[in-house]
Every structure is written in structure tokens, then in C-alpha cells.
BADODO-224852 format. One record per residue (C-alpha): residue in one letter; x, y, z; chain; residue number from 0. Coordinates in steps of 0.001 Angstrom, whole numbers, plus 500000, padded with zeros to 6 digits. Layout:
BEGIN
R  lumke       x       y       z  roba  rolo
R      a       X       Y       Z     A   NUM
...
//
This chain:
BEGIN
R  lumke       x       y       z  roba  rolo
R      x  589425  645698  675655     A     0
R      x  587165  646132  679050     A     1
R      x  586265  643640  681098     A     2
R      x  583027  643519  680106     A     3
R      x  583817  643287  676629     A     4
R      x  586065  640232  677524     A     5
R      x  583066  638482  679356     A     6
R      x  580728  638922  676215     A     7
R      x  583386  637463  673858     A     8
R      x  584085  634519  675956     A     9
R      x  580452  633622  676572     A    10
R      x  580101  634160  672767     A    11
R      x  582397  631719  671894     A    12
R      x  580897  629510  674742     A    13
R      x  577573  629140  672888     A    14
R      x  579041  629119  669273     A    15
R      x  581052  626041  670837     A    16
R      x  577549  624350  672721     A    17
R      x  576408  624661  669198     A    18
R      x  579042  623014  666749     A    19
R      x  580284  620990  669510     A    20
R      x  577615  618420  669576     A    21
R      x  577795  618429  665388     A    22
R      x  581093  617580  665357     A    23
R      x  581077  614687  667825     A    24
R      x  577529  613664  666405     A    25
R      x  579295  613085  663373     A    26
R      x  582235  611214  664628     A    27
R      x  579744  608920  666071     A    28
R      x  577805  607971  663101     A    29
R      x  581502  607382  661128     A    30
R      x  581636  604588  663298     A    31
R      x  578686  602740  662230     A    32
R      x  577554  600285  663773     A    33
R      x  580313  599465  666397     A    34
R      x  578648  601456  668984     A    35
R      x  574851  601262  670637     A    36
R      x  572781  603998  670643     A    37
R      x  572824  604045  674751     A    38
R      x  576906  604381  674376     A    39
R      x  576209  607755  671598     A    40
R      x  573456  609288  673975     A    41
R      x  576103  609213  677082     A    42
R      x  578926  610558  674707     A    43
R      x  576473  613303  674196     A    44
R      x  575583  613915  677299     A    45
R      x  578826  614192  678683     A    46
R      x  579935  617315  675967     A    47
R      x  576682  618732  676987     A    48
R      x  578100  618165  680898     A    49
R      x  581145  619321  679797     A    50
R      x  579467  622853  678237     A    51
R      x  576870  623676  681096     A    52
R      x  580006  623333  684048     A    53
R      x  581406  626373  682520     A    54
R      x  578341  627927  684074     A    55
R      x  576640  629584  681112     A    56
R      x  573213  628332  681513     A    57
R      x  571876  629570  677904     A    58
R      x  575298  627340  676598     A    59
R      x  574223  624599  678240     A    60
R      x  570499  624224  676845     A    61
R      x  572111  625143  673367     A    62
R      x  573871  622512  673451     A    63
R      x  571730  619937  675484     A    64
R      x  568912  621144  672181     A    65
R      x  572152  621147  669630     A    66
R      x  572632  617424  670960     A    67
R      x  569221  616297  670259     A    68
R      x  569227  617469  666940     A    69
R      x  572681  616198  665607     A    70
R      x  571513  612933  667057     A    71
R      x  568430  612884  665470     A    72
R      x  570141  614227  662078     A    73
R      x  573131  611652  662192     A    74
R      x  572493  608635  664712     A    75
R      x  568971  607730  663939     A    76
R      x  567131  606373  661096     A    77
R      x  566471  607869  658362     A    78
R      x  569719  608955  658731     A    79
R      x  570961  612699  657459     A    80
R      x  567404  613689  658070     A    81
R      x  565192  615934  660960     A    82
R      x  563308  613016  660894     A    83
R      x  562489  610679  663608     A    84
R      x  560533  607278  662326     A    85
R      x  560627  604907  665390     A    86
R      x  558507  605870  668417     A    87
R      x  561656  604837  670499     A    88
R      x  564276  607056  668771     A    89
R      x  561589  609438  669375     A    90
R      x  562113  609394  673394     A    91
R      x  565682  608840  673407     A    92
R      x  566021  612475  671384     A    93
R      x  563519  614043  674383     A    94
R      x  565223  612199  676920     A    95
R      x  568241  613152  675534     A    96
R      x  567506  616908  675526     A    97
R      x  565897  616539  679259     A    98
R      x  569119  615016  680739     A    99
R      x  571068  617331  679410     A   100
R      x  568963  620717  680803     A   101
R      x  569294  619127  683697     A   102
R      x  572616  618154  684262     A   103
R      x  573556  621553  683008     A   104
R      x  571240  623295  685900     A   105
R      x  573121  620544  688747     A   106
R      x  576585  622016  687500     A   107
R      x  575065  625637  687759     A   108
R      x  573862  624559  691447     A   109
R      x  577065  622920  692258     A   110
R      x  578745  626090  691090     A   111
R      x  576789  628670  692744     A   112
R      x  577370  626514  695917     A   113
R      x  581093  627030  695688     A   114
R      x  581462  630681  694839     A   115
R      x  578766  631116  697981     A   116
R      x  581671  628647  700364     A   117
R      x  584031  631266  698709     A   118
R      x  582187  634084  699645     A   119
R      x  582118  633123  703063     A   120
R      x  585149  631984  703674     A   121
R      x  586595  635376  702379     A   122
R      x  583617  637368  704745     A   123
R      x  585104  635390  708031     A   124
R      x  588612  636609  707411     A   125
R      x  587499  639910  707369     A   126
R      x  585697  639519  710065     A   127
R      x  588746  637700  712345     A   128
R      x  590834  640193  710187     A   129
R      x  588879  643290  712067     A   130
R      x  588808  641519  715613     A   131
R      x  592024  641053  715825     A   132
R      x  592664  645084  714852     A   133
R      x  590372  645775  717779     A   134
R      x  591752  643906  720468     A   135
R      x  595311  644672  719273     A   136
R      x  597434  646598  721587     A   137
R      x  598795  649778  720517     A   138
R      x  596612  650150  717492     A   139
R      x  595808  653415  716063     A   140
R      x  591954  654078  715752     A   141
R      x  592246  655618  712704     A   142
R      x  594390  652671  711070     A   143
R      x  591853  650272  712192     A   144
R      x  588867  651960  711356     A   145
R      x  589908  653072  707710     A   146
R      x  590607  648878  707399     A   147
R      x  586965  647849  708832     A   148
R      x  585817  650700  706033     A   149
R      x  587462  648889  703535     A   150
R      x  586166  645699  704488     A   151
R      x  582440  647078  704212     A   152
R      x  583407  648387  701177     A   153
R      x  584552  645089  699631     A   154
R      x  581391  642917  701360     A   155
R      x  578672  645412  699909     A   156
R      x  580289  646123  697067     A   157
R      x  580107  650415  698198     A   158
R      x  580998  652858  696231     A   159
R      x  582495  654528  699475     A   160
R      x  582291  653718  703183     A   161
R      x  583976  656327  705294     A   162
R      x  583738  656560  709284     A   163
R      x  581762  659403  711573     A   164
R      x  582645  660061  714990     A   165
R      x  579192  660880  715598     A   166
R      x  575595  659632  715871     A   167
R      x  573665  659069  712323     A   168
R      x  571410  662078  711745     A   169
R      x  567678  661044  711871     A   170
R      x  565907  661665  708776     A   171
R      x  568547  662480  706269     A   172
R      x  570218  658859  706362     A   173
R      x  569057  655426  705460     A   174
R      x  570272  653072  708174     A   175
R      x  571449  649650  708132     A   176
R      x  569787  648193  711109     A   177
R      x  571022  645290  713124     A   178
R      x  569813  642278  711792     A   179
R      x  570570  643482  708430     A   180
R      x  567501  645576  707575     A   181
R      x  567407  648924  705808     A   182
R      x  565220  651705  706920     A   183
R      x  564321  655099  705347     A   184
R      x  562283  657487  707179     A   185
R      x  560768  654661  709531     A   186
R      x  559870  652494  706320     A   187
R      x  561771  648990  705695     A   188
R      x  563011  648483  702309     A   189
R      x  563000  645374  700307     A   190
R      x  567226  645360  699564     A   191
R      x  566800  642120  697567     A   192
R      x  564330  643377  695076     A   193
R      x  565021  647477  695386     A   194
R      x  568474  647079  695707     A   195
R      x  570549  650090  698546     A   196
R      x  569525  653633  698292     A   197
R      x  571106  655404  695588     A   198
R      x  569819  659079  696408     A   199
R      x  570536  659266  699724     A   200
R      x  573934  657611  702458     A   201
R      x  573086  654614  704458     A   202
R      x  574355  655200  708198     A   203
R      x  575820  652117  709879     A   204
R      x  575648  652561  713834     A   205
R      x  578701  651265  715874     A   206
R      x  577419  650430  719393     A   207
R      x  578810  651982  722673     A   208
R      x  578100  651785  726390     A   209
R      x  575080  654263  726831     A   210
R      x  575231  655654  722853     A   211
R      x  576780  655445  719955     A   212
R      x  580334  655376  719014     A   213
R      x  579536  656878  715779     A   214
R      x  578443  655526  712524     A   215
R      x  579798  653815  709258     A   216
R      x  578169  656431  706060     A   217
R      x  577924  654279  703241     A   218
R      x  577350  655590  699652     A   219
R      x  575993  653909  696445     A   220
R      x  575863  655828  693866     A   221
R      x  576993  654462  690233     A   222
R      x  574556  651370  690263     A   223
R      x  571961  649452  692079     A   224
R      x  573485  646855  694828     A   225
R      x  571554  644235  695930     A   226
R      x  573674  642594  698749     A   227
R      x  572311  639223  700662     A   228
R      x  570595  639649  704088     A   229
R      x  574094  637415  705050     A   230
R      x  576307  640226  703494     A   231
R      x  574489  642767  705294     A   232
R      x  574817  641110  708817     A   233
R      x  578987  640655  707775     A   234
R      x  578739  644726  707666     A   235
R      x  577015  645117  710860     A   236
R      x  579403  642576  712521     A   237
R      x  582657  644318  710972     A   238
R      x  581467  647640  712213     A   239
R      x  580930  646196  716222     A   240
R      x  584085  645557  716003     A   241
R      x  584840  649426  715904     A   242
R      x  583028  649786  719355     A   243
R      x  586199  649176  721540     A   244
R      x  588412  651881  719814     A   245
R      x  588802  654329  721353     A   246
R      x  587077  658246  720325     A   247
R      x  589710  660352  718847     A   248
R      x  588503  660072  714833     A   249
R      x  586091  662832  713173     A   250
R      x  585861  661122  709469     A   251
R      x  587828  658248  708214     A   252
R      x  587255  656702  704190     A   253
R      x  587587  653809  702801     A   254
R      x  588388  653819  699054     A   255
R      x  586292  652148  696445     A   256
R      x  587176  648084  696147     A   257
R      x  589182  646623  692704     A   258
R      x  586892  644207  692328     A   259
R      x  582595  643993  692818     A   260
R      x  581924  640619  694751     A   261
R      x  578337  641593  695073     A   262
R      x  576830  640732  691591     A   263
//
């Protein structure tokens, strides 16, 4: 079984669970009557539909932030064992109830986005020192250090293949990756976030040199659209600089395609 296929089947099970999840415990709360308030069933509630949405499926966490609201309504409220909602106040508990719940579940998607981003970063700096340090190492062989800043553009965009040119970036048959992260094609600037990198054509990334160019990263995306961050752009430009100190003696090094796709 594919990756893929193992991501489907666990968020399957993820919403089958933000579904009977809430029935179950429901359920266990009205078996024990009257020993607990309504306020104490709503936070029990709550907290499996906190529990659901922090595994970062947003559609699990509405199901069961919804599923919630109606096992409440069904087992905790009167008449009981009915969709049926009598007093005005059980009435605004079941919203509220459903409203807390969405909410919560988009905090823990916020809170979770926020630490794959630290992640990110954190893994986009040690590539960066990582490349630095090949540069301004003594005795190291251009090629070596190259074909690792290739690989390290490979893993930040997400490339298909990012190989290195010991010349300047022909004009007009290239996209290129400008400095502060832009992409240009034939004098136009494209809209990365929304078009996603040129598929039909390489994107040249220029490594400075005193009076020229010390050549150029070619970049190639060709299997599916990438839409890498302004931020992961900028990494790509800054790991190439660090290229401009080597010295010439390189026609074409390649990077090989990355194990895992960081981008998406």
C-alpha cells in the first residue's frame, strides 16, 4: 500500500471516529443520570471534539464538533432519545456547543501549522549554515560542495532536479529565480503562489560573482505543480550565494530528486 493510500485510510478512520466518538461518550453521559450538570457534559464534549480536531483533519473536527451537538441533543437533553430540543436554553447550549467546538478545532489547526512552519525553518537554517560552512571550508572540492547546495535546493523547493551550470543563464529560454525570490519569464513576473513554478520550461538560479556570474543553479519541475513560499524561495537564492566563493572548475553538477516533498 502507497503512501497516499495510507493517508486516505487514516483520515478515513479519523472522521468515522469524529463521528461515533461523540455517540459513544454522549451515551456514557446520559447513563449517569443525573449526577452530572449539563455545563460538566458540554466540556466532556468539547474536549473529544479537542481531542479529534488536534490530529489536524479539519473536516474531522467539524464532524465531530456537529456529531457532538447532535448526540447531546439526542441523549442529554429533554425529551430525551429525541432530535428534539424543547427549552430555549438547551437550544443555545447545542449551538454553542457546536461553535466552540469549530473553533477550538481551527486553534489546534493554527497551533499546528505554526509548528510544522518553526520546523520548516529550523530545517531551512541548517541547510543554509550546512552550505556556508562547505564554502568557507578549506580544501573543499567544488564539485562536492556544489552537488550538496543542489541537493539542498532540491529538498527546499521540493525540485524535481536541480543540477549546477558553469555558465551564465541563457536569456529567453529560462525562467529565472530572481533575488528577492521572484520568478520571471520572458520579462513577465509570475504569481508562484497561485500559478505554482514553470512546468514547461527550467528555472535558472544565478550565483553572483565579482563583475558576472559564476554560473547558474537550472532547476526543473516537471511531474506536478510546486507552489513554494516567497520564504522558501529566498532559502534557494541564499543557498546558491553560497556557491559564489568556489572556485570555476565545474561544467554541470546534479542534484538527485529528494525522498521526501516538504513543499505541500
Amino acid at each position: 500500500m502507497g503512501t497516499t493510500d495510507l493517508r486516505t485510510t487514516h483520515r478515513a478512520a479519523q472522521r468515522a471516529a469524529a463521528i461515533v466518538l461523540p455517540l459513544l461518550v454522549a451515551a456514557g453521559l446520559a447513563a449517569l443520570g443525573d449526577s452530572l450538570t449539563t455545563a460538566t457534559s458540554v466540556l466532556v464534549l468539547v474536549l473529544v471534539v479537542v481531542g479529534v480536531g488536534a490530529a489536524g483533519d479539519r473536516l474531522a473536527g467539524v464532524l465531530a464538533a456537529v456529531s457532538s451537538g447532535l448526540w447531546f441533543d439526542f441523549f442529554l437533553t429533554q425529551p430525551t432519545g429525541q432530535f428534539a430540543v424543547n427549552d430555549p436554553d438547551d437550544v443555545e447550549v447545542v449551538v454553542l456547543l457546536v461553535a466552540v467546538g469549530v473553533a477550538v478545532t481551527e486553534i489546534a489547526l493554527w497551533g499546528l501549522r505554526q509548528q510544522a512552519r518553526a520546523a520548516g525553518w529550523a530545517g531551512f537554517l541548517d541547510g543554509v549554515l550546512e552550505s556556508a560552512d562547505l564554502a568557507a571550508g578549506e580544501g573543499v572540492v567544488p564539485d562536492d560542495a556544489r552537488r550538496r547546495v543542489a541537493d539542498l535546493i532540491t529538498t527546499v523547493l521540493g525540485l524535481d532536479r536541480c543540477r549546477f551550470v558553469a555558465e551564465p543563464a541563457p536569456r529567453g529560454e529560462v525562467a529565472v529565480l530572481r533575488r528577492d525570490g521572484s520568478v520571471e519569464r520572458d520579462g513577465r513576473s509570475l504569481a508562484v503562489e497561485r500559478e505554482g513554478l514553470p512546468t514547461d520550461v527550467e528555472i535558472a538560479l544565478p550565483v553572483p560573482a565579482t563583475g558576472g556570474s559564476a554560473g547558474h543553479f537550472r532547476l526543473t519541475v516537471a511531474s506536478r505543480v510546486l507552489r513554494p513560499s516567497l520564504e522558501q524561495r529566498r532559502v534557494a537564492v541564499l543557498l546558491a550565494d553560497q556557491c559564489a566563493a568556489l572556485t570555476d572548475g565545474v561544467t554541470s553538477v546534479t542534484g538527485p530528486a529528494p525522498t521526501t516533498d516538504p513543499a505541500r
